[in-house]
N, C-alpha and C positions, 0 to 999 in steps of 0.2 A: 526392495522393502515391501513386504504384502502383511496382510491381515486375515489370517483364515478363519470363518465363524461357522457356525454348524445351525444349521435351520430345524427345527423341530416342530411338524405341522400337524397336530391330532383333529380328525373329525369324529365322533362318537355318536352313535343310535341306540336307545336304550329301549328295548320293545316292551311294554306292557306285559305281554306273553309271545311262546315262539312263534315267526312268522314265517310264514314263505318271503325269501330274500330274491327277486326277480335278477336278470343278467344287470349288472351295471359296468359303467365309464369309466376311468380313472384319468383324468388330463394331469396329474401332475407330477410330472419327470421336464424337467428342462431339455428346451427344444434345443435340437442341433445345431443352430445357426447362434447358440446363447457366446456375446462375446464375453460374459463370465464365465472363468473356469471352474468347471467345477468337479471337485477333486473326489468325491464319494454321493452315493446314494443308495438311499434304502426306501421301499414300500412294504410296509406288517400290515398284513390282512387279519381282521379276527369275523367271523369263527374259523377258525384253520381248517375245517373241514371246508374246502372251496378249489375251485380250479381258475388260473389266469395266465392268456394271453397275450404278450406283448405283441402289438403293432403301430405301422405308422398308417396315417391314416392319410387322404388325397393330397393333404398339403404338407405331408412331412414330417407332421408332428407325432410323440410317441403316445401311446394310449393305451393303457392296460382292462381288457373286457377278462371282468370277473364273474364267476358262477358257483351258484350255491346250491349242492346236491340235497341238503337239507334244512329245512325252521330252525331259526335262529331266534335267540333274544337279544344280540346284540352286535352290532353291523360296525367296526371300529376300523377306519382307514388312517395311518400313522405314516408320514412323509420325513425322510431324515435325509438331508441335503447338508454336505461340505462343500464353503464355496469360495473361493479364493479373491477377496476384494483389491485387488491391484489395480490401481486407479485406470480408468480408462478416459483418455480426449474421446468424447462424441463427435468433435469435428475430424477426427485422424480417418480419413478417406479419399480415394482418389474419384474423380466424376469424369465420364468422355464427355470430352470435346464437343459435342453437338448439346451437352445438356448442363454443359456450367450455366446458362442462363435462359433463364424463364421469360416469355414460354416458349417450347420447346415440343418436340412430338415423337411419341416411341418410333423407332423403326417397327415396319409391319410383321417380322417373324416374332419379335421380343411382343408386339400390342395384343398377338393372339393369344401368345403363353398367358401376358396378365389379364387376361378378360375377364376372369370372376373378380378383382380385383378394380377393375373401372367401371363395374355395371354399378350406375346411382339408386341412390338409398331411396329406398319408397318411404314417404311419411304419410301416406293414405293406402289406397289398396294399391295392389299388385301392379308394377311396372307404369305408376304416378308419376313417380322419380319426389325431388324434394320437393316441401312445398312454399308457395311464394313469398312466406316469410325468410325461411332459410336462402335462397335466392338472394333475398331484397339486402340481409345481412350480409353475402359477399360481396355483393355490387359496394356495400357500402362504406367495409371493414379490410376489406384485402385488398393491397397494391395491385394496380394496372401498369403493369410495365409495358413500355412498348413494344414491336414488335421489333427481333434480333435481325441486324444486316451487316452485311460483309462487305467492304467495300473492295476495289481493285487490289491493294495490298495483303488483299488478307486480314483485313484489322474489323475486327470486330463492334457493334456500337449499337446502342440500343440494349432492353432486357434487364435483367437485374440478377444479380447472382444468385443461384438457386439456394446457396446456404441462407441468403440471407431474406428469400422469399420465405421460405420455411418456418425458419426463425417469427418471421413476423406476422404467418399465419396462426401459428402455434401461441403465441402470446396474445393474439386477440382471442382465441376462445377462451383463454384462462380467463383475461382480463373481465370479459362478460358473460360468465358461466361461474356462480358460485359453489362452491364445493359442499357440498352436504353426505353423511353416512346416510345411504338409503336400504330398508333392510327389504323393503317388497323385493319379490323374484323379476328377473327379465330387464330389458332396457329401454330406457326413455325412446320415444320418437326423435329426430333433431328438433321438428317443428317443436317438440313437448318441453324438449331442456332451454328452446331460447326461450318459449314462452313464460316461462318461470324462472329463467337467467339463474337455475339453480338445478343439480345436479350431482349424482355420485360418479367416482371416479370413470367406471365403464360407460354413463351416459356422453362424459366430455369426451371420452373417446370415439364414441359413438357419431356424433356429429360432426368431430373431427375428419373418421374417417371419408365421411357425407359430403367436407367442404372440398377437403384435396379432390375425390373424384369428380368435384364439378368442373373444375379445376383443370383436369384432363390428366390428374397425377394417378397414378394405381396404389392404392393406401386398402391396412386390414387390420382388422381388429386385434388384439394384443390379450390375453391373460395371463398374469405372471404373478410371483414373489417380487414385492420393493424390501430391498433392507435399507436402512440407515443407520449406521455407526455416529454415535456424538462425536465430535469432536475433539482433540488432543486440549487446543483452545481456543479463548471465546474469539467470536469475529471484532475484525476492527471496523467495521462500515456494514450496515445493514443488521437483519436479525441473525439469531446462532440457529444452528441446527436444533435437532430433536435433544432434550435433556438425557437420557439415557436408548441406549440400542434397540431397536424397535424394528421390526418384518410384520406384514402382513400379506394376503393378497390385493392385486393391485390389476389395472387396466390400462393398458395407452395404446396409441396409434402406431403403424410403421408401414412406410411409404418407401416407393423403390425408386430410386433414383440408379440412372445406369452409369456402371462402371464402382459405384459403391454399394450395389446391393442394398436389403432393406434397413432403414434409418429409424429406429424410436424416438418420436415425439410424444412426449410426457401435457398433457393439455391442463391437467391437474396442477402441475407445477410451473408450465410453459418452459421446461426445459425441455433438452434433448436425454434421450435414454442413455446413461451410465452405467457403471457397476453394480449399483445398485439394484438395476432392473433387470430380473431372470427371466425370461420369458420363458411359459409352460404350453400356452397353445396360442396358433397365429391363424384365423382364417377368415374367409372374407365376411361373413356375419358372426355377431355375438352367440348367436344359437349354437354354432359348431365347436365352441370355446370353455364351458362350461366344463369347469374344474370336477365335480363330479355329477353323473348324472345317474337313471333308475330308476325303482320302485318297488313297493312290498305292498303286500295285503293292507286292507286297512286295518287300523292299530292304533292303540294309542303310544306314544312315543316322546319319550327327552331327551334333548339334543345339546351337545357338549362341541364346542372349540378350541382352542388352542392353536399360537401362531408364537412361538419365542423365538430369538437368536442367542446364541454366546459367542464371545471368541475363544476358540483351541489354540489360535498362533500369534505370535505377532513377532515381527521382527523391528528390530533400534530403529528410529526415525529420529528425521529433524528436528517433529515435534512432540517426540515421545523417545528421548533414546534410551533412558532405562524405566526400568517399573520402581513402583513406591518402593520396594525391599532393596532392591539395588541402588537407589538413591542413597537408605540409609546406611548401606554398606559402604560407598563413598563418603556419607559424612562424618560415619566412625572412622575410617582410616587418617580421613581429612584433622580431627581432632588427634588422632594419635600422634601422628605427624607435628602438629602446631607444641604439643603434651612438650614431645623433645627437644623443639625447637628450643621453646622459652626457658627449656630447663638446661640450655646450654648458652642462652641469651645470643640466640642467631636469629638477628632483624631482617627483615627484607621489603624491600620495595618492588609494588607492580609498574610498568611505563606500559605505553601503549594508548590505543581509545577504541572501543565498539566503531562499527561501522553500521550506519541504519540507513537503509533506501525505503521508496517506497514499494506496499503492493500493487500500486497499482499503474500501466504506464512508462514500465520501465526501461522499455524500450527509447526513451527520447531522452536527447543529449545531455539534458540536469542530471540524469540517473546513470550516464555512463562516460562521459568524458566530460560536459562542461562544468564547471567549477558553480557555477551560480545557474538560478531558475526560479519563478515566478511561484511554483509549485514546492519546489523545493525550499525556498524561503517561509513558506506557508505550515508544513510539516514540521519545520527546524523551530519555527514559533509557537508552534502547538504543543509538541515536546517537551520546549526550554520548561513552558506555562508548567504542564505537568509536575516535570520533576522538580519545578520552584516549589508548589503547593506543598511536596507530600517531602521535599530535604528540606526547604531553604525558605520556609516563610519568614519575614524580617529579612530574608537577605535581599542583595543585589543582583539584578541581571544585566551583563555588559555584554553590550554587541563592539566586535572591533573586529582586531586582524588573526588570522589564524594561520597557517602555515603553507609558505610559500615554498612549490614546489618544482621543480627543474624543468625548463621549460614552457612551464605556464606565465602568461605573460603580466597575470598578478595577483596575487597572494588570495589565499581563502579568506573564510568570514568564518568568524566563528560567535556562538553565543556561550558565552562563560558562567558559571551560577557561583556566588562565592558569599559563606552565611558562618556563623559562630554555632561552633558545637554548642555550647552551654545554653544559649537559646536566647543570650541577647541582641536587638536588633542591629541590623547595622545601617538600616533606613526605615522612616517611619511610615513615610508619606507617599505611598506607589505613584500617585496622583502629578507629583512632580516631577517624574523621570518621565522624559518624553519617547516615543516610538518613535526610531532611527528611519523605518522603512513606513511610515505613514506618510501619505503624499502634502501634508501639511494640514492648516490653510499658514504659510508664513507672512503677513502682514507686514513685519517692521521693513524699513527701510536699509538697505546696507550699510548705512552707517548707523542708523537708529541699533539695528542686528550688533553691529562691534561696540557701540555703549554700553549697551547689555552685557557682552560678554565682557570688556574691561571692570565693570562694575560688579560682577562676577568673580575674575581673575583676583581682584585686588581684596573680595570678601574672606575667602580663602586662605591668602597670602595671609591675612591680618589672624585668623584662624591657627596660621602656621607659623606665628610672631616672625613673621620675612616683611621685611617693612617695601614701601608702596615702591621706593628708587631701586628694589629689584626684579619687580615686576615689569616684565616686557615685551612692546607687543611685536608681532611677527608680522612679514609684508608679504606679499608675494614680490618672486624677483625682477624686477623691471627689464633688466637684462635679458633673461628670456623672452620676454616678449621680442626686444628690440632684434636678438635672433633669431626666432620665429621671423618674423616677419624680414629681415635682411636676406631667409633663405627661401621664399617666394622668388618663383623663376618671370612673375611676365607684375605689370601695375606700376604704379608711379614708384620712383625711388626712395625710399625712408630719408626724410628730413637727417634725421641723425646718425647715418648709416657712417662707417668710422671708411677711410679710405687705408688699405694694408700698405703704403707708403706714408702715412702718419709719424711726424716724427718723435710722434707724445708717447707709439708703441716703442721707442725704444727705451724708455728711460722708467724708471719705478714710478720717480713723479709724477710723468706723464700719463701712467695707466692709471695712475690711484684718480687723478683728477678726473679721465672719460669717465671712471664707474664712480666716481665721485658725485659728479653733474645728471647723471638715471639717477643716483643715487636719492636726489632732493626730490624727484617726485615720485616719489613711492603710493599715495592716496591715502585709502583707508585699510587700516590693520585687518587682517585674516583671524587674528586671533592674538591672545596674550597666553604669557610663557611665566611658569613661575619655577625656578630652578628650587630642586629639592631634592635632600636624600637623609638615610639615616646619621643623625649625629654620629658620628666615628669614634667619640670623646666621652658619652655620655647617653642621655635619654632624649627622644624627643627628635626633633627634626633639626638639622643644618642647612646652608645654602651657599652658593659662589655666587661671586658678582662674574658674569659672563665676558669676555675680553676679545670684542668685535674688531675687525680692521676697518670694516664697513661703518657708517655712520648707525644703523639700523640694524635688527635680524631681519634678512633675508630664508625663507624657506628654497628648500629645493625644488626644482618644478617637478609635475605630476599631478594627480589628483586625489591622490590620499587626503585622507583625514592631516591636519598642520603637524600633528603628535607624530607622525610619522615620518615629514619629511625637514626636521629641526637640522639647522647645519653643524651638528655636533661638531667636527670636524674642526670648525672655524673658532671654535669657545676658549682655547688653549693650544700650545704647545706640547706635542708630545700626545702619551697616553695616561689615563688614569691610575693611580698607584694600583698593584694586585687587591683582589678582597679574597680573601679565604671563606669560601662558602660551607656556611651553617647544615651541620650534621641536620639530617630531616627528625633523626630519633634525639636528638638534644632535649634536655629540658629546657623549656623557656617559659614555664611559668602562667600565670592567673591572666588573660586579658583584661584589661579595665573599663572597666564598666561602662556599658552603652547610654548611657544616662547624659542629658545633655548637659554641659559642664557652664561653666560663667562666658561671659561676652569674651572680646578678643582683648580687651585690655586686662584681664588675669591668665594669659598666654605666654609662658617664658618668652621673651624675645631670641629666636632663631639663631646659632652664631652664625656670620658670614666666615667663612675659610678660603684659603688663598685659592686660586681657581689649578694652578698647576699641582696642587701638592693634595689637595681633596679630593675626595671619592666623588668628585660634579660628571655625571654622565656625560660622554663625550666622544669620538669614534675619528678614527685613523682613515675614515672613505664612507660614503656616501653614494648612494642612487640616484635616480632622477622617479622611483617610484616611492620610495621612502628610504628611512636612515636605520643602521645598522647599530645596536648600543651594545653592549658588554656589560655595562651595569644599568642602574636603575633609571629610568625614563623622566626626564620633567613632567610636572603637570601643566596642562596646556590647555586653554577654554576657548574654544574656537567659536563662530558667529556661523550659523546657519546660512547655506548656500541663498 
């Protein structure tokens, strides 16, 4: 998937009258070492009467010496570049061995090749070197790693990784070096861009290059084309790019690191050099770099720029896979499609759910195998917020269970959004619904916590005309504990531990009465239970009275949430009659109105239905993580941990 754009670079001289046009430079053909491809070029000379030279010059680079056999009135140099934006990693390079970490030192055949490249930058006269400012600002701003040592095994220690030395040279001159368009000719001193901590692009480069070589790095001036392409779309964290496609000329550093050759660091941006960055001339001062250079008689003269891009290519992306016209080619057929659908009254249902990770990080277990994550809870809450805001204002958001998958040793989380088309509410008050994953502050007492939720349980039930004698609360099971703890291998022996020559285990009697006697101390309730489901007969809500062997409801153990671990199981006999489930395309009519209705004493009262023969949720086996239902769940109001 690439992006091919076409660069279009006009410089124009508009002579007063015709002049003598002396020999001139041309630096702008992208250098050979450009890791953008690039697919065409062109230079248009005017006046066409002229002669030109291509060469490369000491350092490689290509240069075209132009000559004009006659006065001209008008000197127009035109730069047409195809260039192929295929994302490039700045970091994709290999580094020898000797020079993953800094500091480090050329070998002596490679130090003499870069000598014009490590000779320090005069900010006063001739061979000063920097001055004690600039000095003062490395000692101050750039890491001191220690020196690299090897020990008996071979194992390295000490140093710092050169990517990461790099990195953090490069973003401190951003950091203190403001960016400004400067139009005067020539380049700041370093000493000049810190003392005004402000600077055009070629200046940050400039000092750049100044710091690497104190440094003992071999680092060279850079002149090139920047393109930036906007965006498919907006960023999620931080600012966006450029609003529409934009090229200009541009400046940065590049620094030779061995075994990866030369590296563009961008001081402007504190990044590293990309696709973006075409390099046109590289050498060790700014004087030798200059895009064009020359001269004419004097004259009076006016002077014209230009610097556009467009794109000629683009191929289908992730985040662009068709263009505006191909869209709507998709959404005409899409409607043509639906057109015959509904005129043959063929319904259809999507199943399925998006999958959303994050950008960032993805690498660690929340984002690729484990079920749950601190981060990933955080994303999942931010999200839910959103799409409540802009679907579901007035509705509900339910955190609970979400789909447990093979293997996993227990079930997802899910956050559910669930709100009335029509627009009436289905909760008033946000204020009241508490945050599952907030660390509290929970103050009540554990049983202060289960009077609450009884008091709760029973407002509800009264809401549901299910009267108070069917309301019931849940324990956790005493029995597990006492197995737990009977299956401890070393400790004193459990007072109540059953001996398996008991002769109580043989007889029904005898069993009922052990779980009889755990049975009586059960404490304080986990939660209350209020058996519910659709009237099967009529409007409104029905209920069964639940038919325990136990004196009590016992939950199953685990640590779910109580709603999940009810001993359905234990409620009845058997299984629940069939329900024939409701067409999704059915008509069902006007919901009724979100408007708070009278107190619980104008509440049909509930019918109770026999527990065997009614649709009362209930299940043929159970977990020890939670319980398995087939039909509709009781409601259940549990007490805070």
């Amino acid at each position: 998937m690439t992006i091919r754009v076409a660069l279009d670079h006009r410089t124009t001289y508009r002579f007063e009258r015709p002049v003598t046009i002396h020999p001139h430079t041309v630096r702008l053909r992208p250098a050979p070492h450009s890791r953008t491809p690039i697919e065409a070029y062109s230079l248009d000379i005017t006046p066409k009467n002229h002669f030109i030279n291509w060469q490369q010059d000491a350092f490689g680079n290509y240069l075209a010496r132009l000559v004009f056999p006659e006065p001209a009135s008008e000197l127009s140099i035109n730069v047409g570049v195809v260039a192929d934006m295929t994302v490039i990693n700045p970091f994709d390079f290999f580094v020898e061995d000797y020079a993953e970490h800094v500091p480090f030192s050329y070998p002596a055949d490679l130090r003499s090749d870069l000598e014009p490249y490590l000779r320090r930058v005069d900010d006063g006269a001739p061979g000063s070197g920097p001055s004690a400012q600039v000095l003062e600002w490395i000692d101050q701003h750039v890491p001191k790693p220690e020196p690299v040592t090897v020990d008996a095994d071979g194992e390295k220690s000490g140093g710092m990784r050169i990517v990461d030395f790099l990195v953090a040279v490069n973003q401190a001159v951003q950091r203190d070096v403001a960016y400004t368009v400067r139009l005067e000719p020539g380049v700041q001193s370093p000493d000049e861009t810190l003392t005004k901590a402000l600077g055009s692009c070629r200046d940050s480069a400039w000092l750049l290059v100044s710091v690497l070589r104190e440094l003992g790095l071999a680092a060279r001036f850079v002149s090139g084309y920047l393109v930036q392409l906007t965006s498919d779309i907006s960023s999620i964290d931080g600012p966006d790019g450029p609003a529409a496609d934009f090229t200009d000329l541009h400046a940065w550093a590049e620094v030779y690191v061995p075994g990866a050759g030369w590296i563009g660091l961008d001081a402007t941006s504190g990044l590293f050099a990309g696709e973006g960055h075409i390099p046109l001339s590289c050498t060790p001062h700014p004087s030798a770099a200059a895009p064009i250079s020359g001269a004419t008689d004097f004259v009076g003269v006016d002077f014209e720029f230009s610097n556009t891009v467009r794109r000629v290519h683009e191929d289908p992306r992730v985040t662009k896979p068709y263009s505006d016209e191909q869209w709507e080619q998709v959404a005409a057929l899409g409607r043509h499609v639906d057109s015959i659908l509904s005129d043959r009254d063929v319904r259809l249902t999507m199943g399925g759910e998006p999958t959303f990770v994050s950008a960032f990080g993805t690498a660690t277990p929340q984002w690729e195998s484990a079920a749950d994550g601190p981060e990933k809870r955080e994303r999942a809450a931010e999200l839910a917020e959103l799409l409540r805001r802009r679907w579901a204002t007035g509705g509900i958001t339910h955190h609970g269970q979400g789909k447990w998958y093979p293997g996993e040793p227990l079930p997802r989380w899910q956050i559910g959004l669930t709100w009335r088309t029509d627009g009436e509410p289905l909760w008033r008050d946000p204020a009241l619904l508490d945050e599952p994953w907030s660390p509290g502050p929970y103050l009540d007492t554990p049983t202060e916590a289960a009077d609450k939720a009884r008091v709760l349980a029973h407002a509800i039930a009264a809401r549901l005309g299910i009267g108070d004698d069917l309301v019931l609360p849940g324990y956790e099971d005493p029995l597990d504990t006492v197995l737990a703890e009977a299956r401890q291998p070393r400790g004193d022996r459990p007072e109540d531990d059953v001996e398996p020559d008991d002769p109580a285990l043989a007889s029904e009697t005898g069993r009922a009465g052990i779980v009889d006697r755990h049975d009586a101390t059960v404490g304080t309730p986990a939660g209350w239970i209020i058996p519910v489901f659709p009237d099967p007969d009529g409007e409104g809500w029905a209920t069964a009275r639940w038919r325990m062997r136990r004196r009590h409801v016992f939950l199953t153990s685990g640590t779910s949430p109580m709603g999940l671990r009810l001993p359905l199981s234990s409620v009845a006999w058997g299984e629940a009659p069939a329900e024939t489930e409701r067409s999704t395309f059915e008509e069902r009519g006007d919901l009724p109105s979100g408007e708070p209705s009278g107190g619980a004493e104008s509440v049909r009262p509930a019918p109770v239905l026999p527990i065997d023969t009614s649709p009362a949720p209930r299940s043929s086996s159970s977990s020890a993580r939670g319980t398995s239902s087939r039909s509709s769940r009781p409601c259940s109001a549990s007490r805070m941990p």
